[in-house]
N, CA, C and O atoms as CSV, one atom per row, in Angstrom:
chain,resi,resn,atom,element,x,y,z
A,1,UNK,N,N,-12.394,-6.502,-15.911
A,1,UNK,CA,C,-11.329,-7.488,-15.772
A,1,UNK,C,C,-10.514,-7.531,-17.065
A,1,UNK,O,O,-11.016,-7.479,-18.188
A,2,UNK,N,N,-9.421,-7.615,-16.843
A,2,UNK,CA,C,-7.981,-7.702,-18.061
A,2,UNK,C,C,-8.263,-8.936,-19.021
A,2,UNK,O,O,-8.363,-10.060,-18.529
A,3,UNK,N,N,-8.366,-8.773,-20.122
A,3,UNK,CA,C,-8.217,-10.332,-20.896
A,3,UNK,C,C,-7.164,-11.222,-20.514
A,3,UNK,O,O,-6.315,-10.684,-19.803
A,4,UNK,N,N,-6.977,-12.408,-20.776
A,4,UNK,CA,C,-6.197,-13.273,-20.448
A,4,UNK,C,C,-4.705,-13.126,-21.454
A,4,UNK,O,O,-4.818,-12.521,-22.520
A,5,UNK,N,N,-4.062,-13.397,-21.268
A,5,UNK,CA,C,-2.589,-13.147,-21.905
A,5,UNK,C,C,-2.341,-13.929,-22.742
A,5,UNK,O,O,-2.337,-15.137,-22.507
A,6,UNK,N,N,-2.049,-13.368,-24.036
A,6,UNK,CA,C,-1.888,-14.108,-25.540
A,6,UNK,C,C,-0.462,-14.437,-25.787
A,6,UNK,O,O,0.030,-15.163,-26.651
A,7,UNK,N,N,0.112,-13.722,-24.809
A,7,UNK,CA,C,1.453,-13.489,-24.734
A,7,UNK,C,C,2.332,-15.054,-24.293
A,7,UNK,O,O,3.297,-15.567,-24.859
A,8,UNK,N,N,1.429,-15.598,-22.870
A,8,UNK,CA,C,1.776,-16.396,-22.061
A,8,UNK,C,C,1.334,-17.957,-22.672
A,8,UNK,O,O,0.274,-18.542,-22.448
A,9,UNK,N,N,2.313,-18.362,-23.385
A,9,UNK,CA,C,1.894,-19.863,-24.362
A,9,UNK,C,C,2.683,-20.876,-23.823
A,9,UNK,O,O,3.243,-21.623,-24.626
A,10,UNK,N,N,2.896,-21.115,-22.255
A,10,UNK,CA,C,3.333,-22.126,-21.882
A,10,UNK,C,C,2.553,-23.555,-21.525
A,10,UNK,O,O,1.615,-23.807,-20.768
A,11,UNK,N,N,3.204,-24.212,-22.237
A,11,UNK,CA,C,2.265,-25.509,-21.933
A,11,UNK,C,C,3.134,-26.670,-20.782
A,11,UNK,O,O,2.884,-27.860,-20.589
A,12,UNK,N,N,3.901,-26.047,-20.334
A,12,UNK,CA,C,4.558,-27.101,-19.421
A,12,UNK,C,C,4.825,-26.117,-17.643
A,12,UNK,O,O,5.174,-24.972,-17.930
A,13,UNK,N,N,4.767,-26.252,-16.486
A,13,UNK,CA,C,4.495,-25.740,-15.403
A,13,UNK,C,C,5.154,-26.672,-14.693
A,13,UNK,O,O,4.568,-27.157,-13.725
A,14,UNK,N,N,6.824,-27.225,-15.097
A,14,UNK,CA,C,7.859,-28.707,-14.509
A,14,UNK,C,C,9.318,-27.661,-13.537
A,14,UNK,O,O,9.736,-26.526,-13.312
A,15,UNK,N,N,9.474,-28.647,-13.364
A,15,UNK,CA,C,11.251,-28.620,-13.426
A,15,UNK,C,C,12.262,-28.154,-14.566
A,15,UNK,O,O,13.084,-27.240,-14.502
A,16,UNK,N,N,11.998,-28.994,-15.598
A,16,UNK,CA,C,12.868,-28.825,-16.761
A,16,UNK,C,C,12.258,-27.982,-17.275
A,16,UNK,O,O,12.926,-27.866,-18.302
A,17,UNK,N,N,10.803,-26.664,-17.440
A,17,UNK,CA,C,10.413,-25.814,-18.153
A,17,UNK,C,C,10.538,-24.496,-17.238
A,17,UNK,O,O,10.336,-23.429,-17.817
A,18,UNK,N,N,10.866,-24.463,-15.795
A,18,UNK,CA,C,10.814,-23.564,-14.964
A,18,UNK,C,C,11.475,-22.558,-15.644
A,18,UNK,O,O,10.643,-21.903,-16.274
A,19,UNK,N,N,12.727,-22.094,-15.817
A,19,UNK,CA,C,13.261,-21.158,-15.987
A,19,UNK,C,C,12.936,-20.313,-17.669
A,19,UNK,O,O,13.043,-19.105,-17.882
A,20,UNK,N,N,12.669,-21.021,-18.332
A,20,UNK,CA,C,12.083,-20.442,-19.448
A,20,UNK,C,C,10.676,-20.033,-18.755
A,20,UNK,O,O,10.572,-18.807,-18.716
A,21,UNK,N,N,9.765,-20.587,-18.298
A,21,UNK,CA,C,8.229,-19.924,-18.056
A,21,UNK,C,C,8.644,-19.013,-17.374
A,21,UNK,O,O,8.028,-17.947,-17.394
A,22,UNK,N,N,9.610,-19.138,-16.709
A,22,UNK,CA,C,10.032,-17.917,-15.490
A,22,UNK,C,C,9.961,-16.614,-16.373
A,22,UNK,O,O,9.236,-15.705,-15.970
A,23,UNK,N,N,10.512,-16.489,-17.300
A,23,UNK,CA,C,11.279,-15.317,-18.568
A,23,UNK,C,C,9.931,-14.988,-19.215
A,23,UNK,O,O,9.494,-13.862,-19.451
A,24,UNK,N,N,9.508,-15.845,-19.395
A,24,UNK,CA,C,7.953,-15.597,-20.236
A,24,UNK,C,C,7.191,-14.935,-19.228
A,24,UNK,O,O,7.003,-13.724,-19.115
A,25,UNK,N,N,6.770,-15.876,-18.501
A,25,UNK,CA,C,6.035,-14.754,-17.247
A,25,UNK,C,C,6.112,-13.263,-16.702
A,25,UNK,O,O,5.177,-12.499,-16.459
A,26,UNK,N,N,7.483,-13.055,-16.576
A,26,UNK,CA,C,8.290,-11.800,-16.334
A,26,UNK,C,C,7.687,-10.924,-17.452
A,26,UNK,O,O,6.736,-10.158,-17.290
A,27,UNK,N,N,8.287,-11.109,-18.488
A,27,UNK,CA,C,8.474,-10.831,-19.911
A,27,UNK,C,C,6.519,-10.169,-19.786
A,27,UNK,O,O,6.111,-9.034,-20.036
A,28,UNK,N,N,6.022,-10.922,-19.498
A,28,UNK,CA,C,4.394,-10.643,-19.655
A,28,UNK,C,C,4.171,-9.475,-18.354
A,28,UNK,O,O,3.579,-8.398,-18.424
A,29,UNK,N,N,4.631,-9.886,-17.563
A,29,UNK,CA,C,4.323,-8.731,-16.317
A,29,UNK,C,C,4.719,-7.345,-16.823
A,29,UNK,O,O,3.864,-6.459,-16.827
A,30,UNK,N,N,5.838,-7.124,-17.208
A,30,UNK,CA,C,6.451,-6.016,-17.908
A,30,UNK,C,C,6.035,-5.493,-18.760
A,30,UNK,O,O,6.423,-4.362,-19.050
A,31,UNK,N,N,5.135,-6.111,-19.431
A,31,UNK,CA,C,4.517,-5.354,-20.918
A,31,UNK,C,C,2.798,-5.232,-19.746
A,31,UNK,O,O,1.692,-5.503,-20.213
A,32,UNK,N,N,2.940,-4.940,-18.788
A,32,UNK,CA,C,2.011,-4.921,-18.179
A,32,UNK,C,C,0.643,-6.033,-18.098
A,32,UNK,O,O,-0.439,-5.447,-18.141
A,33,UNK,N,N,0.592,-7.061,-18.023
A,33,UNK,CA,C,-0.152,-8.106,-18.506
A,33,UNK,C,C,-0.919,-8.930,-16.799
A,33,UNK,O,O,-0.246,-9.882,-16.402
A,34,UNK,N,N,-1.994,-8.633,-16.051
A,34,UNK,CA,C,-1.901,-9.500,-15.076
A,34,UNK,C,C,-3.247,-10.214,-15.131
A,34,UNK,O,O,-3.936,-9.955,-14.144
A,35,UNK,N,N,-3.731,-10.918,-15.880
A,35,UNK,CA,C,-4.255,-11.862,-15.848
A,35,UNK,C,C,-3.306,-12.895,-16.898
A,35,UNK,O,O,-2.819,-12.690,-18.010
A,36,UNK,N,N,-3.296,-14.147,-15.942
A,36,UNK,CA,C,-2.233,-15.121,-16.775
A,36,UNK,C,C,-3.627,-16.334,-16.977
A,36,UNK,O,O,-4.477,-16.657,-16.146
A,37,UNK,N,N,-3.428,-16.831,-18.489
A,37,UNK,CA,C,-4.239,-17.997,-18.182
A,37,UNK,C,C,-3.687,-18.642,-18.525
A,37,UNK,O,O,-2.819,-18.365,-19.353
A,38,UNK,N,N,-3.972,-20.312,-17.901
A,38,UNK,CA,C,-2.830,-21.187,-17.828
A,38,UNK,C,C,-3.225,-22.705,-19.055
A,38,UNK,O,O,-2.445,-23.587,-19.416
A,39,UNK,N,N,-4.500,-22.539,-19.381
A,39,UNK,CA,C,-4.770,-23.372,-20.010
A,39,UNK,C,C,-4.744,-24.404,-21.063
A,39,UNK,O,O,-5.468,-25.356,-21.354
A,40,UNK,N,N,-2.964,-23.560,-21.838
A,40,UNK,CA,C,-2.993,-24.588,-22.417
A,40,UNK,C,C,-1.609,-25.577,-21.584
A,40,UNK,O,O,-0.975,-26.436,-22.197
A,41,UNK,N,N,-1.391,-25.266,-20.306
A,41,UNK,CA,C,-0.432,-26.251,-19.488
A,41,UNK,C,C,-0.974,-27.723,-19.232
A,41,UNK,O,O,-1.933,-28.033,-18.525
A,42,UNK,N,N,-0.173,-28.527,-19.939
A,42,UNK,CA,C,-0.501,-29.748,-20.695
A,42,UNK,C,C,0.479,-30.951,-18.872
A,42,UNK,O,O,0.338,-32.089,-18.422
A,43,UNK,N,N,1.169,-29.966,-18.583
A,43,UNK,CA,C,2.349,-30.888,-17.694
A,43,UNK,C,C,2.494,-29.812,-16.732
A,43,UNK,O,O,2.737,-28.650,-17.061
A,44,UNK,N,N,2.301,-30.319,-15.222
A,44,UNK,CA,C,2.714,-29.273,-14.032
A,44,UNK,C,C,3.060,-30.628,-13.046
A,44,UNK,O,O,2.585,-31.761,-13.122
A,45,UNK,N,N,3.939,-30.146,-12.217
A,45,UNK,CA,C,4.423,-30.405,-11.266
A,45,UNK,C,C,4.692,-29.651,-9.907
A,45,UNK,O,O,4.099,-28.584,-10.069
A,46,UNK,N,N,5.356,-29.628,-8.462
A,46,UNK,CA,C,5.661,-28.671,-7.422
A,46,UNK,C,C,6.183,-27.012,-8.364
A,46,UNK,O,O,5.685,-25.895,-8.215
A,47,UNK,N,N,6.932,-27.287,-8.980
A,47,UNK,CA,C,7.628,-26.021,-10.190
A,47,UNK,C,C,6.558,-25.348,-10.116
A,47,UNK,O,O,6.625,-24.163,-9.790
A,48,UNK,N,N,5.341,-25.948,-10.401
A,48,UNK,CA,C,4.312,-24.971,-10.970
A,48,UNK,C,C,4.112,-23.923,-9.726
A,48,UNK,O,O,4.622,-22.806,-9.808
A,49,UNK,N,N,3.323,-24.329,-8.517
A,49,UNK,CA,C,3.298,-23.482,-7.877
A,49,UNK,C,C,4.385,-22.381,-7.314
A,49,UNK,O,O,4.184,-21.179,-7.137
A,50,UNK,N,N,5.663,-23.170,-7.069
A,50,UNK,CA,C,6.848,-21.865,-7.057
A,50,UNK,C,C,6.711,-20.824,-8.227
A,50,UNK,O,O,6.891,-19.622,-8.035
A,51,UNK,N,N,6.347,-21.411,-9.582
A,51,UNK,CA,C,6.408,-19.958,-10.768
A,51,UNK,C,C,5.419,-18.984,-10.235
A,51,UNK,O,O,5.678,-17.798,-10.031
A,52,UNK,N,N,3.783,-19.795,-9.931
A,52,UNK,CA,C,2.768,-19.137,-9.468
A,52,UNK,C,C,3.481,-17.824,-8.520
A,52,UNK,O,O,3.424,-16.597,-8.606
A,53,UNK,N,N,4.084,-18.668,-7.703
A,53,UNK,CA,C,4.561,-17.664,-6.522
A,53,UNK,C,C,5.382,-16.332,-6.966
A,53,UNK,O,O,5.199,-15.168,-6.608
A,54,UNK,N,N,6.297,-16.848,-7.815
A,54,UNK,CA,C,7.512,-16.160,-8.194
A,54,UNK,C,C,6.606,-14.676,-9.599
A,54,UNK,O,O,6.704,-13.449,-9.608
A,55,UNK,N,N,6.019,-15.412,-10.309
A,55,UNK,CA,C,5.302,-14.570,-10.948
A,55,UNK,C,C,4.388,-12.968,-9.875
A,55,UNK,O,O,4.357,-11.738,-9.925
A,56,UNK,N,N,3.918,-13.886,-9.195
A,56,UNK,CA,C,3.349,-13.514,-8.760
A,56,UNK,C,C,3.911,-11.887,-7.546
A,56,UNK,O,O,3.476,-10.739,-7.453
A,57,UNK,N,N,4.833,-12.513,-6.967
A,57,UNK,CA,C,5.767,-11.779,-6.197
A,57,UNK,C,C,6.525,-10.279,-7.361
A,57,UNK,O,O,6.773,-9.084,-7.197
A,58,UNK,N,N,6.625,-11.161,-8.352
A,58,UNK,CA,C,7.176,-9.832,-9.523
A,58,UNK,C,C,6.581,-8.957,-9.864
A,58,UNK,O,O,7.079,-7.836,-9.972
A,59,UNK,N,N,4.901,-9.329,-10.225
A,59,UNK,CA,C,4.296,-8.268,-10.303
A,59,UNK,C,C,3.601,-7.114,-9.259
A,59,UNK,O,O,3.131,-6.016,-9.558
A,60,UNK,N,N,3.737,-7.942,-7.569
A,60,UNK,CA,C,3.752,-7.168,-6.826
A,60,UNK,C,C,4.672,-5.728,-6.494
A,60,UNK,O,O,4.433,-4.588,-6.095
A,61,UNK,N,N,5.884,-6.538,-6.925
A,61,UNK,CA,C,6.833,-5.502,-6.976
A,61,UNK,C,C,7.020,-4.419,-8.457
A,61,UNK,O,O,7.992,-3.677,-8.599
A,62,UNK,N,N,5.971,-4.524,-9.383
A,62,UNK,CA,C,5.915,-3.897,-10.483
A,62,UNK,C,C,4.708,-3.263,-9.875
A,62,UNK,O,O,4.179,-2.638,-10.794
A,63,UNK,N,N,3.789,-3.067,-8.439
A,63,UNK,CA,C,2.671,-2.729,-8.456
A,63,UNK,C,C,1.690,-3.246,-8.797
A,63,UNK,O,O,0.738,-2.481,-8.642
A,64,UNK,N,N,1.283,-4.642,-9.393
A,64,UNK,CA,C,0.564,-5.405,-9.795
A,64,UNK,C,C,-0.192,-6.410,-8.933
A,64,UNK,O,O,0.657,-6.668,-8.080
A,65,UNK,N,N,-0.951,-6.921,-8.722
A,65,UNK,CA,C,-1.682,-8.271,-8.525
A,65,UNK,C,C,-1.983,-8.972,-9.762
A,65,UNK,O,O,-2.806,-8.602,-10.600
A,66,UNK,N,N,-1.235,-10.042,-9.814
A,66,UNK,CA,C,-2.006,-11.389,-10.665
A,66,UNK,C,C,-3.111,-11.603,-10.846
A,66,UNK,O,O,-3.629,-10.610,-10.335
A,67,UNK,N,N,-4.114,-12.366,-11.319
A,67,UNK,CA,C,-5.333,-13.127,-11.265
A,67,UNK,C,C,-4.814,-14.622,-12.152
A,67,UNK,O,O,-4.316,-14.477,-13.268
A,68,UNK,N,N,-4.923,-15.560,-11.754
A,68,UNK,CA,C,-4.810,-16.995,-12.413
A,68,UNK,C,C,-5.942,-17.305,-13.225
A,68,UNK,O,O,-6.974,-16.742,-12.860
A,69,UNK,N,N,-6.030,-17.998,-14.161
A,69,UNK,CA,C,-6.820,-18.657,-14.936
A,69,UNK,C,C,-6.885,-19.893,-15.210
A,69,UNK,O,O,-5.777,-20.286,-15.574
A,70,UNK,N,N,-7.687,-20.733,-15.211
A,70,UNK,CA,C,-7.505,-22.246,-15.602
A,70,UNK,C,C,-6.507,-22.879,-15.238
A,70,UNK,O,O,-6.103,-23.591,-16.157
A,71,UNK,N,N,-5.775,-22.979,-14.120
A,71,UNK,CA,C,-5.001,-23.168,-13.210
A,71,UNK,C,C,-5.348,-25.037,-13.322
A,71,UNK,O,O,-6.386,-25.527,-12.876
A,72,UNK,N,N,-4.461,-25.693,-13.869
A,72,UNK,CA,C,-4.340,-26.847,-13.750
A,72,UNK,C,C,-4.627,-27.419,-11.836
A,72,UNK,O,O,-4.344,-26.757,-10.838
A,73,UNK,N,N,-5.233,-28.767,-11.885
A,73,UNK,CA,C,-6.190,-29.001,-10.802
A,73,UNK,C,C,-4.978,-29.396,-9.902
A,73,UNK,O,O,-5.095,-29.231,-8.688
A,74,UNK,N,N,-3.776,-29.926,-10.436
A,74,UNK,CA,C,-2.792,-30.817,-9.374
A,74,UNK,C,C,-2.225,-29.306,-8.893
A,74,UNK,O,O,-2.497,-29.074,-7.715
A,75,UNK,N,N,-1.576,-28.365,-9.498
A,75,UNK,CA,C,-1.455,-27.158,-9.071
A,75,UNK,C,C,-2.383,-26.724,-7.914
A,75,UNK,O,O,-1.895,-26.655,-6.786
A,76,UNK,N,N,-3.475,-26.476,-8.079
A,76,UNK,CA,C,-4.546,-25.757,-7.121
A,76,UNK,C,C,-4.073,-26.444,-5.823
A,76,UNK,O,O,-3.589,-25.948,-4.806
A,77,UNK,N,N,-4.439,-28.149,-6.251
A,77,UNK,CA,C,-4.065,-28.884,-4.868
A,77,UNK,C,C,-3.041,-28.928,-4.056
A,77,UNK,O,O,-3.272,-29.229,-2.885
A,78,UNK,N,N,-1.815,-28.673,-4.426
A,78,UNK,CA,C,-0.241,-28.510,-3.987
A,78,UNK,C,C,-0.363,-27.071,-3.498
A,78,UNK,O,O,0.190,-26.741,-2.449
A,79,UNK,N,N,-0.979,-26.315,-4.130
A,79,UNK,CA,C,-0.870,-24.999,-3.130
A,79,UNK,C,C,-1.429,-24.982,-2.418
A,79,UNK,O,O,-0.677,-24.492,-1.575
A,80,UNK,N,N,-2.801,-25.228,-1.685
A,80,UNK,CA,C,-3.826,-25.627,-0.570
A,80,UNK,C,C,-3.061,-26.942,0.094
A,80,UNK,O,O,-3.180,-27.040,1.315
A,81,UNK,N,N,-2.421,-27.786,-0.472
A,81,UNK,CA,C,-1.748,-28.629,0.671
A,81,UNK,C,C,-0.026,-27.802,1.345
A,81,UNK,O,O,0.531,-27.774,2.442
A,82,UNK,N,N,0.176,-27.439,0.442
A,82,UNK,CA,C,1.290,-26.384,1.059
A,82,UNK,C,C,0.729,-24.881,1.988
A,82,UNK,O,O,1.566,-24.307,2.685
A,83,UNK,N,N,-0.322,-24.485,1.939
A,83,UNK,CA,C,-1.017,-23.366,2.784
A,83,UNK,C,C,-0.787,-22.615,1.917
A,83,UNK,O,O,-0.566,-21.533,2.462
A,84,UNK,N,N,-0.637,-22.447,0.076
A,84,UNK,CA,C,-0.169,-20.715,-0.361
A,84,UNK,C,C,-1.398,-20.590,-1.716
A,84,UNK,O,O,-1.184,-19.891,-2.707
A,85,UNK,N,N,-2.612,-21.364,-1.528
A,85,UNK,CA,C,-3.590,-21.263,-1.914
A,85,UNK,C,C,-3.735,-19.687,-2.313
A,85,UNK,O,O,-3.359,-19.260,-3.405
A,86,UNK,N,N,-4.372,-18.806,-1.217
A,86,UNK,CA,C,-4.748,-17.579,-1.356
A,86,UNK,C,C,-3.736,-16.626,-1.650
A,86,UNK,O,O,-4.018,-15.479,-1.998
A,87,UNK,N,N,-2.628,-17.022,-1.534
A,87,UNK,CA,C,-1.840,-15.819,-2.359
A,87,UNK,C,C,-1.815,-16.047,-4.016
A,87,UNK,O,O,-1.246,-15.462,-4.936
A,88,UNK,N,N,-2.642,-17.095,-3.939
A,88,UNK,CA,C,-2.793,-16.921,-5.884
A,88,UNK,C,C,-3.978,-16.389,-6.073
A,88,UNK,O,O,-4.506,-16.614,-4.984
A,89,UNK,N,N,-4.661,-15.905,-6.632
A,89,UNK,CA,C,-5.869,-15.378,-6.679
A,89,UNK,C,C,-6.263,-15.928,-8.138
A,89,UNK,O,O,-5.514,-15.753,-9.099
A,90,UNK,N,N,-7.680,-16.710,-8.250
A,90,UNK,CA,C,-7.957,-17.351,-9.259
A,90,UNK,C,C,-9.405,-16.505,-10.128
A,90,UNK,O,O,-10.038,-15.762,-9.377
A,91,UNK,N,N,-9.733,-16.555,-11.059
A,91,UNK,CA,C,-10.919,-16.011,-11.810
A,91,UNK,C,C,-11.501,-17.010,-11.955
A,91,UNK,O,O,-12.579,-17.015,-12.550
């Protein structure tokens, strides 16, 4: 298994942080990176799971699968109440 990404230092998973984590995330897929850990995300909201998604979708299309890490708990829950649980894949 891939170490977790040193790269990926977002501590916010909102609205107002979306489009920067968006760039970071990317930014990490590209230097080839697919384990993301999320742990030091201090603030998440619905945002979070769309990045999940959106990350996630990018590195498919780079040939990649994700793996999540320490996936903040309100996150986990918003994706299992929305049905897109299993397209995140967690460690």
């Amino acid at each position: 298994m891939a170490e977790s990404n040193p790269m990926l230092s977002i501590d916010a998973l909102t609205f107002l942080s979306a489009h920067q984590a968006l760039e970071q995330g990317e930014a990490a897929i590209r230097a080839g990176e697919t384990v993301f850990d999320l742990g030091g995300v201090k603030a998440a909201d619905s945002s979070g799971v769309a990045l999940l998604l959106a990350w996630q979708r990018r590195a498919l299309d780079a040939g990649h699968r994700l793996t999540f890490v320490n996936v903040p708990d309100n996150v986990q829950k918003l994706a299992a109440l929305y049905g897109v649980d299993t397209l995140l894949p967690q460690a």
